[in-house]
Kinemage of the C-alpha trace (Angstrom):
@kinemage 1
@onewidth
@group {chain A} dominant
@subgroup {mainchain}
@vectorlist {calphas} color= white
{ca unk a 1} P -11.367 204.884 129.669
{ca unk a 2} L -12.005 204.171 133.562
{ca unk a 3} L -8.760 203.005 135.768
{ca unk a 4} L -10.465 199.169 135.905
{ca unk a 5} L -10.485 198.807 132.489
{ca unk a 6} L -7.019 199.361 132.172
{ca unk a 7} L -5.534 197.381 135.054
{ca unk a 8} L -7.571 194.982 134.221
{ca unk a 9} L -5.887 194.402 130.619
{ca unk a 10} L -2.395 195.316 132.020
{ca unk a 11} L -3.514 191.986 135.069
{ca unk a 12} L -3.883 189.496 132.246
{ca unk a 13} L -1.295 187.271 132.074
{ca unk a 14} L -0.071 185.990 127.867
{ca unk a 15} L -2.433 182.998 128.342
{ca unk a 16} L -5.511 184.688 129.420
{ca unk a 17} L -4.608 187.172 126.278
{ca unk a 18} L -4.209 184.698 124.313
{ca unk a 19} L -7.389 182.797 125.285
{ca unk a 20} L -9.289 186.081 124.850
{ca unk a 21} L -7.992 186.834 121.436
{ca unk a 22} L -8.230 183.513 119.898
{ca unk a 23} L -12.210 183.390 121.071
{ca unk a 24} L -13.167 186.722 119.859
{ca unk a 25} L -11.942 186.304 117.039
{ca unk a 26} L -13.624 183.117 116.164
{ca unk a 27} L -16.803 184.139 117.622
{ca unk a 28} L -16.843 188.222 117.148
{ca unk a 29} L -18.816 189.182 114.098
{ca unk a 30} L -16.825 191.842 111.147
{ca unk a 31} L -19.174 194.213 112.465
{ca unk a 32} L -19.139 193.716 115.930
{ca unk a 33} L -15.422 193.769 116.821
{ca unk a 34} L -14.836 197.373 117.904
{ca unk a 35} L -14.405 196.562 121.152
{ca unk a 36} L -11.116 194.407 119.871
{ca unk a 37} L -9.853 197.637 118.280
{ca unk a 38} L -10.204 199.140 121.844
{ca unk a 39} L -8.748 196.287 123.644
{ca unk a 40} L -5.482 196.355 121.356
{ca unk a 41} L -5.653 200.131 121.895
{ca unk a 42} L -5.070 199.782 125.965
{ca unk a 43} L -3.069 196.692 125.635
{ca unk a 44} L -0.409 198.912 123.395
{ca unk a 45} L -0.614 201.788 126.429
{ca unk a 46} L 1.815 202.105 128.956
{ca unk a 47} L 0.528 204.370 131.450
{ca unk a 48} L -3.220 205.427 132.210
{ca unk a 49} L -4.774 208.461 130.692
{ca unk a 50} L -8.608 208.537 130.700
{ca unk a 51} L -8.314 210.725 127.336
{ca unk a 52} L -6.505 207.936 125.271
{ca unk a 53} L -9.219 206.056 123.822
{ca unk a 54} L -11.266 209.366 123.128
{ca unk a 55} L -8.379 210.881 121.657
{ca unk a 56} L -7.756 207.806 119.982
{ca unk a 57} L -11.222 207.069 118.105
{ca unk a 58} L -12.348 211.005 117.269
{ca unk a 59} L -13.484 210.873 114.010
{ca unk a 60} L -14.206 207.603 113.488
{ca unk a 61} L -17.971 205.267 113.777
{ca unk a 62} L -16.589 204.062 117.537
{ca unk a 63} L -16.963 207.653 118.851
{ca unk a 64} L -20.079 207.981 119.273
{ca unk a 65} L -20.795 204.215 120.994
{ca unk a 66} L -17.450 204.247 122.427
{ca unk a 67} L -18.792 204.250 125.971
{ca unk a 68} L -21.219 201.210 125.557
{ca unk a 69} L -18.311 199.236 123.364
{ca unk a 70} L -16.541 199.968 126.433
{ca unk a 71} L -18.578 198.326 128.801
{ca unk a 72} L -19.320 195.786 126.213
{ca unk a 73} L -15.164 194.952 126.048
{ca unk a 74} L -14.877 194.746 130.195
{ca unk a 75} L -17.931 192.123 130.403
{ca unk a 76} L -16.235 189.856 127.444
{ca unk a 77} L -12.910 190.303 129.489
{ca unk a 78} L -14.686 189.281 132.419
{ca unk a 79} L -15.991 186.113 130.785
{ca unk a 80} L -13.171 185.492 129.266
{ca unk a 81} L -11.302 185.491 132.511
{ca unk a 82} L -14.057 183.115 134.027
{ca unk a 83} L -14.031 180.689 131.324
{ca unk a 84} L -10.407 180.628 131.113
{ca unk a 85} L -9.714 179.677 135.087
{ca unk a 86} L -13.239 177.459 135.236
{ca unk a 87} L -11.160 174.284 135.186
{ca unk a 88} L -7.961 176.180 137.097
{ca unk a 89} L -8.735 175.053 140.274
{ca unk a 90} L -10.591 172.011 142.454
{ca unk a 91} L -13.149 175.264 143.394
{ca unk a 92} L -13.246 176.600 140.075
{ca unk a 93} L -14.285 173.248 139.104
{ca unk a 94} L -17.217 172.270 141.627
{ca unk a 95} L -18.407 175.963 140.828
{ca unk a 96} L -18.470 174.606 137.045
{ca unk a 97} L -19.655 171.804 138.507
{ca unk a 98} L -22.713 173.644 140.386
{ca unk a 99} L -23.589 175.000 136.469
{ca unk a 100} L -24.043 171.614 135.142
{ca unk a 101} L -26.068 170.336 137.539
{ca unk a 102} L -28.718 173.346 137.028
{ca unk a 103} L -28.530 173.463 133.497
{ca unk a 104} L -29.297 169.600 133.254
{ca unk a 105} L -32.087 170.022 136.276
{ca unk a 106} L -33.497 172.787 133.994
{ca unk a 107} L -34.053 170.383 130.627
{ca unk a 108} L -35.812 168.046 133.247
{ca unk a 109} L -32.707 165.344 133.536
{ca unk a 110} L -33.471 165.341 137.246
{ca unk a 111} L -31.606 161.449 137.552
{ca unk a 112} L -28.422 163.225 135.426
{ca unk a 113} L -28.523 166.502 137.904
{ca unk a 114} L -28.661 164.147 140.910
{ca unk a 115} L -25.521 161.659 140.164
{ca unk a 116} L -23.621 164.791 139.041
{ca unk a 117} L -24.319 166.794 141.995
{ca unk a 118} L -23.245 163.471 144.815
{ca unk a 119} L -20.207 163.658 142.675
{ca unk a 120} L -19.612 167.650 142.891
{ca unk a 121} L -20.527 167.041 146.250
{ca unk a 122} L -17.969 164.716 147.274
{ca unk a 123} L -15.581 166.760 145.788
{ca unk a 124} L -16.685 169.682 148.192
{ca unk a 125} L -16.634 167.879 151.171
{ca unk a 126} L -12.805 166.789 150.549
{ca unk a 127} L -11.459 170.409 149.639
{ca unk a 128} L -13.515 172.301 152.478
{ca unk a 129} L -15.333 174.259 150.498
{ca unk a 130} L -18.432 174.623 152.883
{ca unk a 131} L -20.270 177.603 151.156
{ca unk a 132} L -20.510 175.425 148.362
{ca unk a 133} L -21.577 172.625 150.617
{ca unk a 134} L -24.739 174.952 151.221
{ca unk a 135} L -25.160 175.453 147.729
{ca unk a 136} L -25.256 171.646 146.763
{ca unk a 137} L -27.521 170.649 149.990
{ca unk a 138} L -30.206 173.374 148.765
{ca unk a 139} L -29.812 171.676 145.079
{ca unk a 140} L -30.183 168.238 146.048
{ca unk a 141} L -33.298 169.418 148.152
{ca unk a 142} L -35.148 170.462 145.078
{ca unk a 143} L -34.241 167.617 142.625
{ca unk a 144} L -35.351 165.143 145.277
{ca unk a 145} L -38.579 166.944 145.609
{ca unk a 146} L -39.252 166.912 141.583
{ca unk a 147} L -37.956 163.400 141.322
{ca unk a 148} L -40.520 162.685 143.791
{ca unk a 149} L -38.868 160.285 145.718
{ca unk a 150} L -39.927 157.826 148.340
{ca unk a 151} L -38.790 159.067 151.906
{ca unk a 152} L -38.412 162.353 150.802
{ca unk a 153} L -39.090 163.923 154.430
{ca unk a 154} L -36.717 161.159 155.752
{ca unk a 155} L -33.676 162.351 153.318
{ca unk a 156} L -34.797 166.202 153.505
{ca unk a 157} L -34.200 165.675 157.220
{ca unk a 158} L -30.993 163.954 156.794
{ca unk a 159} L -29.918 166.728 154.370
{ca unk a 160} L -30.616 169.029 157.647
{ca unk a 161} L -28.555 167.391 159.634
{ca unk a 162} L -25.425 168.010 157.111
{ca unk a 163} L -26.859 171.402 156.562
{ca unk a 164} L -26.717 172.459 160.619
{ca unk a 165} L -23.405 170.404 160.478
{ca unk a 166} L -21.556 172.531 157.742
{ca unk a 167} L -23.078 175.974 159.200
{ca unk a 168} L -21.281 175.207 162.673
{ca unk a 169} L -18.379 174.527 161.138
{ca unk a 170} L -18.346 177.780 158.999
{ca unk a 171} L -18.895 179.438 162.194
{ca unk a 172} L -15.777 177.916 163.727
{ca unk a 173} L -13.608 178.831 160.753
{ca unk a 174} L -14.635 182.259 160.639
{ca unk a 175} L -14.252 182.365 164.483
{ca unk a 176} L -10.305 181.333 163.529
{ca unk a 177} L -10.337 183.757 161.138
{ca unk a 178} L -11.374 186.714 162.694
{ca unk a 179} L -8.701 186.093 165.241
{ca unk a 180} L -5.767 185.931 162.710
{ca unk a 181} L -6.860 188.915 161.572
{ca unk a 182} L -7.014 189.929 165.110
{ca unk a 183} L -3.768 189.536 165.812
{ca unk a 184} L -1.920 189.940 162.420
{ca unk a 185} L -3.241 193.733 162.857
{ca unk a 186} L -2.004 193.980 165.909
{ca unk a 187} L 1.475 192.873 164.536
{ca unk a 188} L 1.240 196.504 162.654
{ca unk a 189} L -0.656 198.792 165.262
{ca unk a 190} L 0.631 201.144 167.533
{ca unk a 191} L -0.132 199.114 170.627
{ca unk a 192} L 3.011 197.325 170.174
{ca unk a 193} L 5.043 199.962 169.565
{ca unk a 194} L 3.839 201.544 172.277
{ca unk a 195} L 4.710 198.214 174.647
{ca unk a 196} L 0.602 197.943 174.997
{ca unk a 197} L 0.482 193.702 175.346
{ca unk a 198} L -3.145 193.896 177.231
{ca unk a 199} L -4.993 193.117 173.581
{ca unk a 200} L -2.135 190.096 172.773
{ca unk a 201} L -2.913 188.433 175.957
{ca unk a 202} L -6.137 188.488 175.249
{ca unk a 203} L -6.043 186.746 172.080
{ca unk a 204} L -3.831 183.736 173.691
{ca unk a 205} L -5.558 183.092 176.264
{ca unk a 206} L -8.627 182.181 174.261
{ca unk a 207} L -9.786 179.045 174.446
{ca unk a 208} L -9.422 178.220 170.428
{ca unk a 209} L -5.996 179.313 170.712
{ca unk a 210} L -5.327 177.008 173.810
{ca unk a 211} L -5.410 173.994 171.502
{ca unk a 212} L -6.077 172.545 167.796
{ca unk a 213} L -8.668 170.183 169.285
{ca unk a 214} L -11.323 173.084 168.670
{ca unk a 215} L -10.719 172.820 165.403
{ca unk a 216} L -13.228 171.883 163.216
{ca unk a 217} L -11.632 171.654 159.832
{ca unk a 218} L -8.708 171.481 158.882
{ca unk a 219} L -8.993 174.829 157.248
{ca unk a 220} L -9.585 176.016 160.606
{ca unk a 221} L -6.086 174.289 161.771
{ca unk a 222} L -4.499 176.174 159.398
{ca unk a 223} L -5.809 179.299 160.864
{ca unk a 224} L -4.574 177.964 164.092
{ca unk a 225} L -0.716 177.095 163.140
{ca unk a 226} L -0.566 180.644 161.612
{ca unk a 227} L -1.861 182.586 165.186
{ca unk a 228} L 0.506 179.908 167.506
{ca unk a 229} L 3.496 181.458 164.923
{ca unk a 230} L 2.871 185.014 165.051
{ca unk a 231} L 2.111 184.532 168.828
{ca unk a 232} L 5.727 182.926 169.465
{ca unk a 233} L 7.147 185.867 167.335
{ca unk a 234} L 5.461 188.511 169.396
{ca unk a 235} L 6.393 187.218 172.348
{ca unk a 236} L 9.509 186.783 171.907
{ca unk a 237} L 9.541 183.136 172.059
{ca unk a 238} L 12.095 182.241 168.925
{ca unk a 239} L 12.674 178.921 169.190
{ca unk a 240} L 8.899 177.603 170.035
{ca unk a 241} L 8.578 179.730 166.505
{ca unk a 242} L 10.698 177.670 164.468
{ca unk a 243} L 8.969 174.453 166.293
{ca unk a 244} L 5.987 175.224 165.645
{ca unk a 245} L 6.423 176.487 162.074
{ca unk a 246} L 8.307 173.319 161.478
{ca unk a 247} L 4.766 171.662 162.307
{ca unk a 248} L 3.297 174.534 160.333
{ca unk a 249} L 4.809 173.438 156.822
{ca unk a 250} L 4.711 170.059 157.243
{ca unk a 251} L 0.782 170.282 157.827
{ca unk a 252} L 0.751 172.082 154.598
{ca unk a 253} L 2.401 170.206 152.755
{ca unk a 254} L 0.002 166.875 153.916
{ca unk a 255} L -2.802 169.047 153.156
{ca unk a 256} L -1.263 170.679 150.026
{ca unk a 257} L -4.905 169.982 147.843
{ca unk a 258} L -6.419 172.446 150.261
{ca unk a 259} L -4.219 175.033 149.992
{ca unk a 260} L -3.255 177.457 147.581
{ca unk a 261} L -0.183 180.057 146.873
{ca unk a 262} L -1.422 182.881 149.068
{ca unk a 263} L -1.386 180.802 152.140
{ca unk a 264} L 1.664 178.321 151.337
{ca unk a 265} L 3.985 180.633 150.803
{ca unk a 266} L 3.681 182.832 154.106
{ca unk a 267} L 4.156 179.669 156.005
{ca unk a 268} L 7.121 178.821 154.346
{ca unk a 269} L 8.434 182.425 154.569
{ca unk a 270} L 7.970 182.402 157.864
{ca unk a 271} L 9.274 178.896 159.028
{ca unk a 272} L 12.620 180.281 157.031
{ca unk a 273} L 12.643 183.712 158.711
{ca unk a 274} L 12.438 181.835 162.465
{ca unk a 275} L 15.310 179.678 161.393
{ca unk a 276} L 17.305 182.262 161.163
{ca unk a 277} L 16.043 184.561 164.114
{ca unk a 278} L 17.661 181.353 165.905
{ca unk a 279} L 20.137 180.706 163.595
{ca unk a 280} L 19.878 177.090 162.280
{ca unk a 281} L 21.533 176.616 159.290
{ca unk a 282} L 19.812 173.400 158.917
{ca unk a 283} L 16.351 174.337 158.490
{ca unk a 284} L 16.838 177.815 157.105
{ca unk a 285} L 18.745 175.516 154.161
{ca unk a 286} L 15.835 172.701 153.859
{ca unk a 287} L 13.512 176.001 153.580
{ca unk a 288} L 14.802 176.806 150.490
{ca unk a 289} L 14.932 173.726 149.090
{ca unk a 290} L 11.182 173.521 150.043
{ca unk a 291} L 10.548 177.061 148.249
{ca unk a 292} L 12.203 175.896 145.095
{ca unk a 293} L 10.718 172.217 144.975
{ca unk a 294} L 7.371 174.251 145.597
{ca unk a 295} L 7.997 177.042 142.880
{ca unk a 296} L 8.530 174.325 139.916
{ca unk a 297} L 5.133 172.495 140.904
{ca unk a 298} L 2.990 174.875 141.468
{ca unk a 299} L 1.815 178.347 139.339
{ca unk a 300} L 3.867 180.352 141.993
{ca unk a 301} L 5.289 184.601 141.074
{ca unk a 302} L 8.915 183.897 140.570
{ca unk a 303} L 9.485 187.663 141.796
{ca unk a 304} L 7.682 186.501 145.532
{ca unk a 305} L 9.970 183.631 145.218
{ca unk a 306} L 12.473 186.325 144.865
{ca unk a 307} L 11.333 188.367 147.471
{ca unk a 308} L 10.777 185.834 150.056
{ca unk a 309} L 14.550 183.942 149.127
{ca unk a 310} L 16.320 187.081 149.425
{ca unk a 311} L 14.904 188.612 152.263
{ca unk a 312} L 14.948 185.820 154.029
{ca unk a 313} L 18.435 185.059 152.924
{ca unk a 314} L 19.536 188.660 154.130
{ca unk a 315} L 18.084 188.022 157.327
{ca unk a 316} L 19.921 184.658 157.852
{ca unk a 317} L 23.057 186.095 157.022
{ca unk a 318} L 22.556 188.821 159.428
{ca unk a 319} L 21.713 186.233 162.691
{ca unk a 320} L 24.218 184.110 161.454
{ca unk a 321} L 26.765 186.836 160.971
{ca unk a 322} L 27.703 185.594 157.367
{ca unk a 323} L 29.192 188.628 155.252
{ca unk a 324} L 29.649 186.687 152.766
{ca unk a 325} L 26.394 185.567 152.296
{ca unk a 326} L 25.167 188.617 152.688
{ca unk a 327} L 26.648 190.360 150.194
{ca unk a 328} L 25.469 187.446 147.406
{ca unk a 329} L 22.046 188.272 148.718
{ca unk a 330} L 22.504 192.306 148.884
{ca unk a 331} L 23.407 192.271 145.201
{ca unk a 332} L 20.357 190.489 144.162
{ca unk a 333} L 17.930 192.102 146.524
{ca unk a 334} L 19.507 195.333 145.054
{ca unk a 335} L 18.315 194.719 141.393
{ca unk a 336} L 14.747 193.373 143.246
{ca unk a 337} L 14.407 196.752 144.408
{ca unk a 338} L 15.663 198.862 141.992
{ca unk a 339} L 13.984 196.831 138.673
{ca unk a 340} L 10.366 195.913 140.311
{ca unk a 341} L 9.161 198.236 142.934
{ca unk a 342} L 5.973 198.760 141.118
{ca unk a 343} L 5.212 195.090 141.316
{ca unk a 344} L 5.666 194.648 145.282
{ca unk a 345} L 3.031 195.233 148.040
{ca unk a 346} L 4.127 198.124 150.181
{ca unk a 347} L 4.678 196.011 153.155
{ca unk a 348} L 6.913 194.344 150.735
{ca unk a 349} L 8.917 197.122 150.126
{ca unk a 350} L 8.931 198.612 153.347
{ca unk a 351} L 10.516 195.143 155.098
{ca unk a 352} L 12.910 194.762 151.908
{ca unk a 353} L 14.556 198.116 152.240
{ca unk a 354} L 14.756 197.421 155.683
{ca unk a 355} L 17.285 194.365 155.247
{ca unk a 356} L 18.892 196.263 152.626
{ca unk a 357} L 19.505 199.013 154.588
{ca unk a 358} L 20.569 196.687 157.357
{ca unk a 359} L 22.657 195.053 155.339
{ca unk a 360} L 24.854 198.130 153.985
{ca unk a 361} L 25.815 199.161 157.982
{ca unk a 362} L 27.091 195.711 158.568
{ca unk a 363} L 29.074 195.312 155.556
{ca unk a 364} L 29.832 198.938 155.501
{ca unk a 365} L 28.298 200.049 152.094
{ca unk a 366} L 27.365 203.324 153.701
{ca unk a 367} L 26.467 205.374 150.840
{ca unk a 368} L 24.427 202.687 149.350
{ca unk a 369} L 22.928 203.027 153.048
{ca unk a 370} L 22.057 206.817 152.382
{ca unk a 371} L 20.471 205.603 148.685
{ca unk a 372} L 18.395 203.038 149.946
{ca unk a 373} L 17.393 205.104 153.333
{ca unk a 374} L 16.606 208.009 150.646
{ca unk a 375} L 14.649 205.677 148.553
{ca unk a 376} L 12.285 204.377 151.854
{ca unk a 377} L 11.384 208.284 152.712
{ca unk a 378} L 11.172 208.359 148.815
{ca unk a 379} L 8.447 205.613 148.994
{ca unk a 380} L 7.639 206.404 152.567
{ca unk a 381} L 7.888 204.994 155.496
{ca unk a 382} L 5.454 203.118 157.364
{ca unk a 383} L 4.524 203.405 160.989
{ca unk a 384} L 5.583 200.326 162.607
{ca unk a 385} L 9.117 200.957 160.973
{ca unk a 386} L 9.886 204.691 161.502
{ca unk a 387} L 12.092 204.380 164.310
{ca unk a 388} L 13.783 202.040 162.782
{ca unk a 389} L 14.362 204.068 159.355
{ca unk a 390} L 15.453 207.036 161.579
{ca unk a 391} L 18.243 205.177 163.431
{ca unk a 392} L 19.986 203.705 160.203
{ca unk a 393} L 19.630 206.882 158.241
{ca unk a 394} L 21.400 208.538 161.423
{ca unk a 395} L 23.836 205.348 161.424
{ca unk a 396} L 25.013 205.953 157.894
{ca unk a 397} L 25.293 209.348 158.145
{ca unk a 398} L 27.789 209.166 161.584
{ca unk a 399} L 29.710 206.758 160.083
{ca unk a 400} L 30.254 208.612 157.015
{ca unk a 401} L 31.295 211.377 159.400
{ca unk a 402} L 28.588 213.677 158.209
{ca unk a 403} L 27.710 215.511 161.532
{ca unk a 404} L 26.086 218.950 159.867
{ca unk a 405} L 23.489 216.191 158.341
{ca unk a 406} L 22.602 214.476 161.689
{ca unk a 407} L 21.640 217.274 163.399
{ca unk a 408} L 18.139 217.739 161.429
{ca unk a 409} L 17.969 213.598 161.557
{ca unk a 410} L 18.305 213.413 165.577
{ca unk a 411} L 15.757 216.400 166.188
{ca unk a 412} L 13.341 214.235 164.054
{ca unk a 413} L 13.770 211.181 165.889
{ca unk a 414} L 13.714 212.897 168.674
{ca unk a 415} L 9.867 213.601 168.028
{ca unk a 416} L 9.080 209.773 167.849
{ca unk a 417} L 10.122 209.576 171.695
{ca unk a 418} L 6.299 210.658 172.588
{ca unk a 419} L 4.516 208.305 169.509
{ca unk a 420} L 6.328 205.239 170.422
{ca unk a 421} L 6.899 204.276 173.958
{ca unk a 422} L 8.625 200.643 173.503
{ca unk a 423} L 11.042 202.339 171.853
{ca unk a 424} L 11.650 205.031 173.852
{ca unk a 425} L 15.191 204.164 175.814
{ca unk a 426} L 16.351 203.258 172.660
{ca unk a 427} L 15.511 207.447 171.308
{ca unk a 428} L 17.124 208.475 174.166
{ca unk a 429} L 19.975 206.903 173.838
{ca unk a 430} L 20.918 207.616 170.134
{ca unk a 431} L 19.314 211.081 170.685
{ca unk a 432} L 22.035 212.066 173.112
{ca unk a 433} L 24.814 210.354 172.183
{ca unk a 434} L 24.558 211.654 168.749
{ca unk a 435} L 23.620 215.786 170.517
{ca unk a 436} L 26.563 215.518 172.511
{ca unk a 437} L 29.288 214.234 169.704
{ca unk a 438} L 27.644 217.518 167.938
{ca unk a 439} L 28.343 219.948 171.347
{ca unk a 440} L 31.605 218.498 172.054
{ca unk a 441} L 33.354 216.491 168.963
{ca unk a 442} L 36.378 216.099 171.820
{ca unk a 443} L 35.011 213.875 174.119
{ca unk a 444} L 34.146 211.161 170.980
{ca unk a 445} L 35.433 208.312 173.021
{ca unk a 446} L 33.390 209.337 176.237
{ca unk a 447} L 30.343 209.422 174.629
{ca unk a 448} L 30.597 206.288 172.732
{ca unk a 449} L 30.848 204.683 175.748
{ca unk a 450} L 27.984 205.785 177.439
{ca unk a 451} L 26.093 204.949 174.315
{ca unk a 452} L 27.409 201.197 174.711
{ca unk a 453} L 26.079 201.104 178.729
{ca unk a 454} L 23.229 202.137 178.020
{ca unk a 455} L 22.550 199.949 174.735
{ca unk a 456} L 23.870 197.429 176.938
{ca unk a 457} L 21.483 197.821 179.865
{ca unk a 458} L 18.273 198.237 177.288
{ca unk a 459} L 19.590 194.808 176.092
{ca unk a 460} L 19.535 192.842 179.495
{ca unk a 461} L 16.587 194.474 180.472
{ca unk a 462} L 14.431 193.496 177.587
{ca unk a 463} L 15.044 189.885 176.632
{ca unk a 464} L 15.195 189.291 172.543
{ca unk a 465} L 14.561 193.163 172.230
{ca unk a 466} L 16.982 194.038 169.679
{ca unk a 467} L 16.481 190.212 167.787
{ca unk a 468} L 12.567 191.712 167.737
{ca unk a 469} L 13.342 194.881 166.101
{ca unk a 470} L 15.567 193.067 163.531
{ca unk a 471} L 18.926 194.899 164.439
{ca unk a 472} L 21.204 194.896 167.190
{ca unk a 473} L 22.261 198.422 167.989
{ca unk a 474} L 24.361 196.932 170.904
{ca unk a 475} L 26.905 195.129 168.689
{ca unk a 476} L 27.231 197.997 166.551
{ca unk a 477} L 27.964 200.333 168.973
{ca unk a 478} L 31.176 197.936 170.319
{ca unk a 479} L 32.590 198.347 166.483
{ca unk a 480} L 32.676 201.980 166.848
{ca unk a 481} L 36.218 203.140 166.041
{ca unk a 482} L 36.694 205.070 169.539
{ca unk a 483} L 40.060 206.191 168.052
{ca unk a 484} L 38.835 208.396 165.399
């Protein structure tokens, strides 16, 4: 059994299981429905083993064809699949669409292909979908050449026209394109972390990014709303990032037929998590709303929904320094993390634990701090948040009093000094405040206040620093218990 067969079952949701069932069933022949016997097989499974189906079927007539039945089950799940979502979605149905117009072109129904096709075509035009644009303006080409219609070079020059037309404007998409990619991998790369702007700059100062007016679609505006947020949030600019994100969802939402659940969501996310970088209660609460009106219209993963309400929710709590907010949202971001790990992206996980973790120092849950810091390095931690996991993991630890822990922790993070430069006052800071507590437990008090000049010099030094790494060291160290 090969790895894609398998996730490909355990991927189908009860309809499209249903849907294949029901049609093989009907259409599958007594003698040709092994590969139903093998399908119930892996649907029954709960973990991969390439050995079960062998094991399975020795001894029996599959054996010996098992590998071709095998093949022969992925293509009917594949079909099924395709039939299933034809009429899911507005592209879905112009590629149908695109079918029927060559199937009736090949029984000769030229007149039939070509008022089906303007149709299709219409709808293309109105969702954006330009490859298939291509597609139909090649189609119509040919039909009006068999039909044999007067004016042909006329129309087949016309036809060029929209042809040259839709190619430019693929060109300026992908243009927008490449540079959210551009810059949504430089939100994760080491030049950030290592205070390395040079490539950032160069991305807003290009003209596309100047204005929307370059736009040539409004796929490509979409594009553009997405770059003008990240670029407010990596420069540090807050409150142009909840303006502009306010303009964000608002576009979406006008242009909601264009759209679908992969690209709504992340603007919504977002124009929540800038309300509460900035605190407003107001649009952090219509947010929400938004997200919930949104999840019972649309085919949306309640456990995103999840993700994106809690996180979010943990982060507004933290801005807005609501405990008891917090803790509603720590108690259900707890069973998120501890019930569906498996069914997260990693970035996913790696920015949930983060607010978890967060969340424990402020409402002083330490040793759930130590489980969930356990559980990142468990999972492991990525690059752009190892500092980060460090300092809280050395955070719980000191305020749990367990110095003969730390020392291992601080030598660690000590290491990161050289990897990430914008960091790097921060390291120092921690690294001896926490070395000299260890050499001389006496002088406590001295130390902690040393630790809050110069937490409170990186802070006026380097505007919305500590908002930008999601947690202000600052503020914690002035809660320190200098007494004990």
């Amino acid at each position: 059994m090969s790895i894609l067969l398998f996730n490909l079952v355990k991927s189908m949701t009860q309809s499209e299981k249903g849907y294949f069932k029901r049609n093989a069933k009907i259409y599958a022949s007594k003698e040709n429905k092994n590969y139903l016997r093998i399908y119930n097989v892996i649907e029954k499974s709960k973990e991969f083993d390439k050995n079960t189906l062998a094991d399975h079927f020795k001894g029996t007539t599959i054996e010996k064809y098992l590998s071709s039945e095998v093949n022969y089950l992925k293509e009917k799940i594949l079909l099924s699949l395709f039939n299933f979502n034809m009429n899911k979605t507005k592209r879905n149905q112009i590629q149908k669409g695109i079918l029927i117009v060559e199937s009736l072109a090949a029984k000769g129904f030229q007149k039939d292909a070509l008022k089906k096709l303007k149709t299709i075509k219409k709808t293309a035009i109105k969702q954006e979908e330009f490859t298939w644009i291509l597609r139909l303006i090649e189609q119509e080409e040919i039909l009006i050449f068999k039909e044999g219609i007067i004016g042909y070079k006329a129309k087949l020059e016309q036809l060029h026209q929209q042809r040259t037309k839709t190619i430019i404007i693929i060109q300026n998409l992908n243009d927008y394109h490449i540079l959210r990619q551009e810059i949504r991998e430089f939100q994760f790369s080491n030049k950030i972390l290592n205070n390395n702007l040079e490539d950032l700059k160069k991305i807003y100062s290009n003209p596309l990014i100047a204005s929307d007016k370059k736009c040539m679609s409004i796929k490509a505006k979409e594009h553009w709303f997405y770059i003008q947020v990240l670029i407010s949030y990596l420069t540090r600019d807050f409150e142009s990032g909840l303006n502009i994100s306010v303009q964000y969802v608002e576009f979406m939402n006008q242009n909601i037929h264009l759209f679908d659940n992969s690209q709504t969501l992340p603007a919504l996310s977002n124009y929540i998590f800038h309300a509460a970088l900035v605190s407003n209660r107001s649009h952090f609460e219509r947010g929400k709303k938004i997200l919930i009106e949104l999840s019972e219209r649309k085919d949306i993963s309640i456990l995103y929904m999840k993700y994106i309400l809690y996180a979010r929710g943990l982060e507004f709590a933290y801005y807005a320094n609501d405990k008891q907010m917090m803790e509603e949202y720590l108690t259900l971001s707890f069973d998120l993390i501890d019930s569906y790990t498996a069914q997260y992206e990693k970035s996913h996980i790696q920015y949930l634990l983060m607010v978890i973790v967060r969340a424990t120092i402020i409402l002083k849950q330490y040793d759930k701090g130590i489980h969930y810091c356990n559980l990142w390095y468990q999972i492991g931690v990525s690059s752009y948040s190892e500092v980060q996991a460090r300092l809280f993991s050395i955070i719980v630890h000191f305020e749990l009093n367990y110095l003969e822990l730390i020392e291992s922790e601080i030598i660690l993070l000590k290491k990161l000094e050289i990897k990430y430069e914008r960091d790097k006052a921060l390291i120092r800071s921690f690294y001896t405040f926490i070395h000299s507590i260890l050499k001389h437990p006496d002088q406590r008090n001295t130390f902690i206040l040393q630790l809050q000049k110069d937490l409170a010099s990186i802070s006026k030094n380097n505007k919305n620093y500590f908002s930008f790494i999601s947690f202000d060291y600052y503020q914690w160290s002035l809660k320190l218990n200098s007494n004990s």
